[in-house]
N, C-alpha and C positions, 0 to 999 in steps of 0.2 A: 891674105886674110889674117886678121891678128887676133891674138887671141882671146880676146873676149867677142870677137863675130864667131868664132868657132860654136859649131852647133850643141849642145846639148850633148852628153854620153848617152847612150841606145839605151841603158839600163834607168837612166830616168826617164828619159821618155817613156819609156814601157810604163814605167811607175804609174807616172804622170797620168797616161793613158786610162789605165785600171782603176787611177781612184777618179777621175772624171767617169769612168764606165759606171764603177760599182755606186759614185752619187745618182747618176741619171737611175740608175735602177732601184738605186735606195725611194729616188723621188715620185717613177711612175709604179712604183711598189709598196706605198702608201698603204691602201687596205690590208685589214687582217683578214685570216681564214675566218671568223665567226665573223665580220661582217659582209665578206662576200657571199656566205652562208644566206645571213638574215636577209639582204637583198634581195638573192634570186628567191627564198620563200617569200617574202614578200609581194616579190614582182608578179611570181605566179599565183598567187593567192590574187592580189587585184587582176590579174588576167581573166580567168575562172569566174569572178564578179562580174567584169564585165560582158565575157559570152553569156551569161545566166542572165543578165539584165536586159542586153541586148536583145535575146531571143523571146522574154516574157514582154517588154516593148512591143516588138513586133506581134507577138500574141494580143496584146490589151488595144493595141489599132485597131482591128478587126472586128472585137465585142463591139457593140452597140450601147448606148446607157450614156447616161448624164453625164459617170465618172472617168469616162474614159480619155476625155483630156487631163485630167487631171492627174492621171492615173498614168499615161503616157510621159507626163511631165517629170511624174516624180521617179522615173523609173529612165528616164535619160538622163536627170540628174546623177541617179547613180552610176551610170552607164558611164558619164564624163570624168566623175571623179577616179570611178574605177581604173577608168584609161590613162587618164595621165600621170594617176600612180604609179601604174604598170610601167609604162615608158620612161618615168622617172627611177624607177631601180632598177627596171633592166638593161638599159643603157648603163653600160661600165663609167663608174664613177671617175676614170682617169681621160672618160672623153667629153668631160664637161672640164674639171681643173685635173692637176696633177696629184695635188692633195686631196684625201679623203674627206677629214673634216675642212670647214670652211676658213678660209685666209680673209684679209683683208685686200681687197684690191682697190682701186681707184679707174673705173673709166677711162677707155682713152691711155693706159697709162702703163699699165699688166698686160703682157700677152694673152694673161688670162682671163681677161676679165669677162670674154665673151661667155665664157664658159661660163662663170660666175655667174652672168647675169640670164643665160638661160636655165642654168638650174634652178636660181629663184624662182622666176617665173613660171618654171613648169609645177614648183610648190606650191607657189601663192594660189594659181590658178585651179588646183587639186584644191586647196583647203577654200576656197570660194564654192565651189560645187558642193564639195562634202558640205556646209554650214546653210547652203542654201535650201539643203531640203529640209535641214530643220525652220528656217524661214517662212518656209512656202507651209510648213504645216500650222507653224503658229500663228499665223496668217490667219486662215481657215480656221484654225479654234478661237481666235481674237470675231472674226465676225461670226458664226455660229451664234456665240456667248452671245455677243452685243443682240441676236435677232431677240435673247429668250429674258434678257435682262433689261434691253431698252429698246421697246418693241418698238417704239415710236419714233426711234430715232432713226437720220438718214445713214446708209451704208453706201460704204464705198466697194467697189467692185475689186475682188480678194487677190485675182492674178495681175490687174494694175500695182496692187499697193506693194506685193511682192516683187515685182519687175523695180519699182521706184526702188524700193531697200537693195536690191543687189546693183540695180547700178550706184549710190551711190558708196557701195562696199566696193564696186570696180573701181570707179574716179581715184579713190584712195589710194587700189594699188595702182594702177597709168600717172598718178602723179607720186606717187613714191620713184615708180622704173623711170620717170623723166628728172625728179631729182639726183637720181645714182649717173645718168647719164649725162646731165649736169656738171656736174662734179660736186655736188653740193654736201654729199659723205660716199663714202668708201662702201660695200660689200657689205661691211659694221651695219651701217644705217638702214640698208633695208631690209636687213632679219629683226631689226629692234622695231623697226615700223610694224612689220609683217605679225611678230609675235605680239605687241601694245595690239593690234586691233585685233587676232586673234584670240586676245584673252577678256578683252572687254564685250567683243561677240558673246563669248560663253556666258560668262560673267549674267549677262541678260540673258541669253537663253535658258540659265538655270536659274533665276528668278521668274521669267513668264509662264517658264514649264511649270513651276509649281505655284503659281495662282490660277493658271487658266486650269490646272487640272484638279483643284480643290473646287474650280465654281462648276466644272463640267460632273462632278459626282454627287453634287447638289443637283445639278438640271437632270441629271437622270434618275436621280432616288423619287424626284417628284414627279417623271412623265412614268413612270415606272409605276407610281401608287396612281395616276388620274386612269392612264390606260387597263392598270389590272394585271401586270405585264412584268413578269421580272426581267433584269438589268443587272443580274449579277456577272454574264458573262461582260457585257459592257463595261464593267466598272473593272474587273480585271485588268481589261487591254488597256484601257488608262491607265491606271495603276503601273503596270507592267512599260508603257511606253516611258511614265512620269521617272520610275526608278532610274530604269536602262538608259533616259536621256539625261536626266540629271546625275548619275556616275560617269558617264561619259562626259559630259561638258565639265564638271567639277573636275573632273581629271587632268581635261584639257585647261582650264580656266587655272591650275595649279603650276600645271608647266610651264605655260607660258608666262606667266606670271613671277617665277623661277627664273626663268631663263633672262626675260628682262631686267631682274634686277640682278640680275648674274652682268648681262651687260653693262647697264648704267653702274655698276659698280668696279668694274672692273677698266671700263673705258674711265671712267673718272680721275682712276686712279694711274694708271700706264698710258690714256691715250687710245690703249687698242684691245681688244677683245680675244688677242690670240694665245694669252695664258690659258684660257678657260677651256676652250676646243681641245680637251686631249680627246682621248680615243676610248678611254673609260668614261666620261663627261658624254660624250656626241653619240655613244652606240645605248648610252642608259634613255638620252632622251629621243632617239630614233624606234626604240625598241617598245617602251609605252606609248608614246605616240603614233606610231602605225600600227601597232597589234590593236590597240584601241579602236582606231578607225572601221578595221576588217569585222571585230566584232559589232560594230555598230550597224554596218553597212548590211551585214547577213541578219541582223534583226529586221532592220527594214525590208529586206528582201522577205522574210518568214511573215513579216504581216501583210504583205502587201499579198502574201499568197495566201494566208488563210482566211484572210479578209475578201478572197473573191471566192475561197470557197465555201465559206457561210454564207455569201450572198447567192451564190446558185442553190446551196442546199434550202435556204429559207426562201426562196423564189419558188422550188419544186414544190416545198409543202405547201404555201397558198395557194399555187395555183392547184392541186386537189383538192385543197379542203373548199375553195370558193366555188369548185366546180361541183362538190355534192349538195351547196344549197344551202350552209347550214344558218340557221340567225344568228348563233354566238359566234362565229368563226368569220363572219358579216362582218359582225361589229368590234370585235378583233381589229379584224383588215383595216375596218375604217377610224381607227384608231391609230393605226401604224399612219394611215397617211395623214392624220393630222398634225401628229408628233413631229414627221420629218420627211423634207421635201428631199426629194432623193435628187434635184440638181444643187442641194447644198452640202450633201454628204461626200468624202472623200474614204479612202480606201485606208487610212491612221487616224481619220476620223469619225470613228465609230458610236460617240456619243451620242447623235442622235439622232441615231436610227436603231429606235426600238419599237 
């Protein structure tokens, strides 16, 4: 053996060893203590969502009534988004990539990229849910409105047009995951996709929110004055949805709108979006953007429960008062049901049923 085949000294090997150890550990040691923190509150927060959603589901099966598909609908939606939040922070973030925040990978090409490419996924799929019950409600305020404003006109049936909007919000992402898989951009391109459709969602959502809820406080100040019938408490829960959904989406419609051209700028200029992902940067926009969420999703839960419990309470009271006979409380009733057909009312759509 001569001596340059002579093996290495024990004391760099050691070396050697250690600082290959202490990288591996540097690598799947990645998160900080405040974001393993924020995660698992997170994760349990969406969990707690989801049991609570889950079981008031299963509860709204049961009732009888017009609203209860709809009403089932909007309460599995929660129930989905809830879930796959949960499973997305509670699964340890070192078993989807090794790094925390997001790398650039390429398909096919990174050991990691499966990982990458499922944690997209299980995001995209979360924020499709979450955006779809605001959907499915503007949906239902979009024809409401058209019954009172163009009575003549023909309507399309509300849970069709809805199914159409979110499949073609699917198509978007299944051809985004088949351009990553592709190779047609890196890990890059489908948070940039993900976030541009993300914020252009909101973007209208926070425009439709606040026309259909300025013409639904018009249709009730005037069924309000034919009926005899105040509509103050209706015109709150508008109010009250209009705000809570319009800070929520502008919030949203801010970020990601940020964060894109955090991208496209930043790609522009280097090529790749990995300056910008530090841990200051990704735990500021993890942090409003899913606390946001939790608050949204518990208002929706809070109305969709007190909205079946004014419908039982105003249920109890007519049925005594029509059962004593009376001619004004008659002509009340028969005013409620001219107002509003109760297979057109939903459970965030309170407008018109007064």
């Amino acid at each position: 053996m001569t001596q340059d085949d002579a093996p290495p000294p024990l004391a760099e090997t050691a070396t050697a060893t250690a600082a290959s150890s202490q990288d591996d550990v540097t690598l799947s040691v990645d998160e900080t203590g405040f974001e393993f923190y924020n995660d698992l509150c997170l994760g349990l927060f969406f969990l707690v969502l989801a049991i609570v959603s889950a079981r008031r589901m299963s509860w709204s099966r049961k009732q009888g009534g017009a609203e209860t598909t709809v009403v089932t609908a909007f309460y599995s939606l929660i129930l989905m988004t809830s879930a796959l939040r949960a499973v997305w922070f509670l699964i340890p973030s070192e078993a989807f990539t090794p790094s925390y925040t997001p790398k650039a990978v390429m398909a096919f090409q990174d050991p990691t990229w499966v990982g990458s490419f499922l944690s997209e996924t299980l995001l995209s799929a979360g924020s499709l849910c979450l955006f779809s019950i605001f959907i499915l409600i503007l949906v239902y305020w979009a024809d409401i409105l058209k019954k009172y404003f163009y009575p003549g006109a023909r309507r399309s049936r509300p849970m069709a047009t809805f199914l159409w909007l979110v499949f073609c919000l699917v198509l978007v992402l299944v051809l985004n995951a088949v351009f990553f898989l592709m190779q047609f951009y890196s890990s890059e391109g489908m948070l940039l996709v993900n976030a541009l459709l993300l914020a252009t969602v909101s973007i209208v959502c926070v425009c439709e929110i606040t026309i259909f809820s300025h013409r639904f406080r018009t249709v009730l100040k005037t069924l309000g004055a034919i009926n005899q019938v105040s509509t103050e408490s209706q015109v709150k829960r508008i109010v009250w949805i209009t705000v809570t959904g319009n800070l929520f989406f502008f919030t949203r419609a801010f970020l990601e709108t940020v964060f894109c051209g955090l991208l496209i700028l930043y790609w522009h200029r280097t090529g790749t979006v990995a300056h910008i992902f530090s841990h200051k940067f990704w735990d500021t926009y993890i942090v409003l953007k899913h606390w946001s969420e939790i608050c949204i999703l518990v208002l929706m839960l809070y109305i969709l429960q007190s909205r079946f419990t004014a419908n039982n309470s105003a249920a109890a009271t007519a049925g005594g008062t029509v059962a004593s006979g009376t001619d004004r409380t008659a002509a009340v009733q028969k005013g409620y049901d001219q107002v509003g057909d109760a297979s057109e009312t939903t459970p965030l759509v309170p407008a018109v049923n007064v």
